[in-house]
C-alpha positions in Angstrom: 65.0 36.4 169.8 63.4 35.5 166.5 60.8 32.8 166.9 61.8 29.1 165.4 59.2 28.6 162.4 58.7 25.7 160.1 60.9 27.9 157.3 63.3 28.6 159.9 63.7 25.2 161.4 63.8 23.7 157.8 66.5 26.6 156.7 68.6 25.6 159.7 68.3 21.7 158.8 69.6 22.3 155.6 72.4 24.7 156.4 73.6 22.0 158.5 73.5 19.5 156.3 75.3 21.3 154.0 78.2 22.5 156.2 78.0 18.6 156.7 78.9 17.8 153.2 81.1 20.5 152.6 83.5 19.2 155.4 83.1 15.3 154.5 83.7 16.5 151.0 87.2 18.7 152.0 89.9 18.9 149.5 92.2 21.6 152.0 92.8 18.5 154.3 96.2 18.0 156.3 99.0 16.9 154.3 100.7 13.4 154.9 102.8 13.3 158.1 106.2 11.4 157.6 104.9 8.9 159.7 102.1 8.0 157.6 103.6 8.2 154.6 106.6 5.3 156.5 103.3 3.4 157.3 101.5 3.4 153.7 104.9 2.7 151.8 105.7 -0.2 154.8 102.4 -1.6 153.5 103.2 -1.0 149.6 106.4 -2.7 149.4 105.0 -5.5 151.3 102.2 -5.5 149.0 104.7 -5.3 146.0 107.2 -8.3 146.7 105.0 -10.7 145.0 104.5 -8.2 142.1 107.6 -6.9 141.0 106.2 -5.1 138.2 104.4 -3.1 140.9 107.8 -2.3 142.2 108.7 0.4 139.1 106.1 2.9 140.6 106.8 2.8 144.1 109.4 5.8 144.3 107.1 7.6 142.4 104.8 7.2 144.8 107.1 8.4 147.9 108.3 10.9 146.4 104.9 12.3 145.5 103.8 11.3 149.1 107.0 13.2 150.6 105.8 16.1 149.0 101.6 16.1 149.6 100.1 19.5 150.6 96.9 17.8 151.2 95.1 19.3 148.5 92.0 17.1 146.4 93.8 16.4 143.2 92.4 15.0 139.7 93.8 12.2 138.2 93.6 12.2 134.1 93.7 8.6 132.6 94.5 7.9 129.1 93.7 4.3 128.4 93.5 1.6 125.3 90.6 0.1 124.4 89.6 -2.4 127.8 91.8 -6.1 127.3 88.5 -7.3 128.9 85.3 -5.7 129.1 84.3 -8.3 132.0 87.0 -7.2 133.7 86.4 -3.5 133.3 83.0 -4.0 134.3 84.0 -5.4 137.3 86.8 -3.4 137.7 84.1 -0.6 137.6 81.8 -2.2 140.5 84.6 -2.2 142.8 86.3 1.3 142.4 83.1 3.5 142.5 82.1 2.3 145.9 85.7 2.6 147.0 85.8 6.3 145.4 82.5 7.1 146.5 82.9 6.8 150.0 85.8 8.5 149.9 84.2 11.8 148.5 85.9 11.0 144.9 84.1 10.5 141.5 84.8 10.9 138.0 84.4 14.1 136.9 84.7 13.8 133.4 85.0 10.7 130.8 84.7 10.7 127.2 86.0 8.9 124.1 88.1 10.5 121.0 85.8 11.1 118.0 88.8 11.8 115.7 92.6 12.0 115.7 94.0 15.3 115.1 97.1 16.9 116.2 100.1 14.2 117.7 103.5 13.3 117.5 104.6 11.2 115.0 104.7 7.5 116.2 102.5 7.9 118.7 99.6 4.7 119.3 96.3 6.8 120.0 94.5 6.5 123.5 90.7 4.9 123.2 89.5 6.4 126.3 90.3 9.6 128.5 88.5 10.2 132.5 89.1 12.4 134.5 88.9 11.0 138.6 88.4 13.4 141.3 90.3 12.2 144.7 90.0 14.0 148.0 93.5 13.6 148.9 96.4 11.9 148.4 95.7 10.0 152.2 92.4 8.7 150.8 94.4 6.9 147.8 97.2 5.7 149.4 94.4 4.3 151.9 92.5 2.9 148.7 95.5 1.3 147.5 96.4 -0.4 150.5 93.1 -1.9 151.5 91.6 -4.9 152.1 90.8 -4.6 148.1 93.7 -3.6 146.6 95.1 -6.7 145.3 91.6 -7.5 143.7 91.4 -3.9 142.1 95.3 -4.0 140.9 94.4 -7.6 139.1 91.2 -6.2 137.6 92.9 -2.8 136.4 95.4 -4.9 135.0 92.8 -7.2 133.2 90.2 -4.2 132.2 93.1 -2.5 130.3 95.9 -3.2 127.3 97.6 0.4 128.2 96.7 3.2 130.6 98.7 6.5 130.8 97.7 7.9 134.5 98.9 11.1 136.1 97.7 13.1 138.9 97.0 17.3 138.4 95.4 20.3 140.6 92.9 22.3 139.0 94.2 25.7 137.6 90.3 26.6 136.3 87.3 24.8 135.7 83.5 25.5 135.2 82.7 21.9 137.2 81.8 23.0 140.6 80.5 20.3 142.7 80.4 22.1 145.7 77.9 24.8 144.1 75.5 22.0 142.5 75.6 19.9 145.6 74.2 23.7 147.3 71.7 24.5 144.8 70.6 20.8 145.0 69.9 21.0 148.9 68.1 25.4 147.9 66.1 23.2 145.1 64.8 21.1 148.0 64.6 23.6 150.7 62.0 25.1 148.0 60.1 22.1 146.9 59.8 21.2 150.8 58.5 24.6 151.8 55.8 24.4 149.4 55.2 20.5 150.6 54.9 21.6 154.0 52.9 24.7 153.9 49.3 23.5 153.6 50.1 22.2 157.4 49.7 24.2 160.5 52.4 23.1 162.3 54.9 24.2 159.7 54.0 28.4 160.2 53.6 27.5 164.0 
């Protein structure tokens, strides 16, 4: 049996933590059972009956729920220039951490730098992002939190019009799972040379 180095020991601590992010990061998760999804919309429309403009969305939302696979999924946003750019920022401070700790993030955000091809009529969009979400479970659960009715009054006051739809990647070159690895072989290296110098590490 081969003997448990330094190199070995730090290989091993770093595999693990690895496998460890890979599985809290997911994205093939179990889809919504019928039960849940009877629990989040219980919650929605009780959410919803002091907000009736909330109300136009909520079979949307079933329906979509009805039909989760469980996949991660990206949701694009097209918005207007922010109403209020207090609000946004705060808007901001509160979704991250919610995303965040949920294993979402934005993946991409940037602003037009010209108009170019578009239908006739049509008011221009200020802003376009991109938000990576793990599953639909972990935004239904965002959206019926102990925050939700202070994020749904910020969103509301951060923007004049948003255009939001959810899609699954068909290609892309982001790949957060291979930086995230050759983040942790970046530090495996930088540590073996850190540790070297001491005895105990070849031990």
């Amino acid at each position: 049996m081969p003997r448990l180095t330094g190199p070995r020991l730090l290989s091993l601590a770093l595999v693990l933590l690895y496998a460890g992010f890979w599985a809290w990061y997911g994205g093939a998760g179990r889809p919504l059972s019928a039960e849940e999804v009877d629990r989040f919309m219980a919650q929605i429309d009780a959410m919803a009956a002091d907000h009736q403009s909330s109300l136009g969305a909520r079979q949307t939302i079933e329906t979509w729920a009805r039909a989760d696979d469980g996949r991660e999924f990206f949701m694009v946003n097209l918005v207007n220039d922010p109403a209020d750019m207090a609000a946004a920022e705060a808007y901001n401070r509160v979704i991250l951490p919610e995303l965040f700790k949920r294993a979402g993030h934005p993946i991409f955000m940037s602003r037009p730098i010209a108009r170019f091809i578009e239908p006739a009529g049509l008011e221009p969009w200020d802003f376009v992002a991109i938000v990576r979400y793990r599953s639909m479970r972990d935004m239904l659960d965002m959206i019926t939190g102990p925050d939700a009715e202070n994020i749904r009054h910020l969103k509301e006051a951060s923007v004049s019009k948003t255009h939001v739809f959810p899609t699954h990647i068909g290609f892309s070159l982001i790949w957060v799972r291979l930086l995230v690895a050759l983040l942790f072989a970046g530090l495996g290296v930088a540590l073996h040379f850190a540790f070297r110098p001491f005895g105990w590490y070849a031990r």
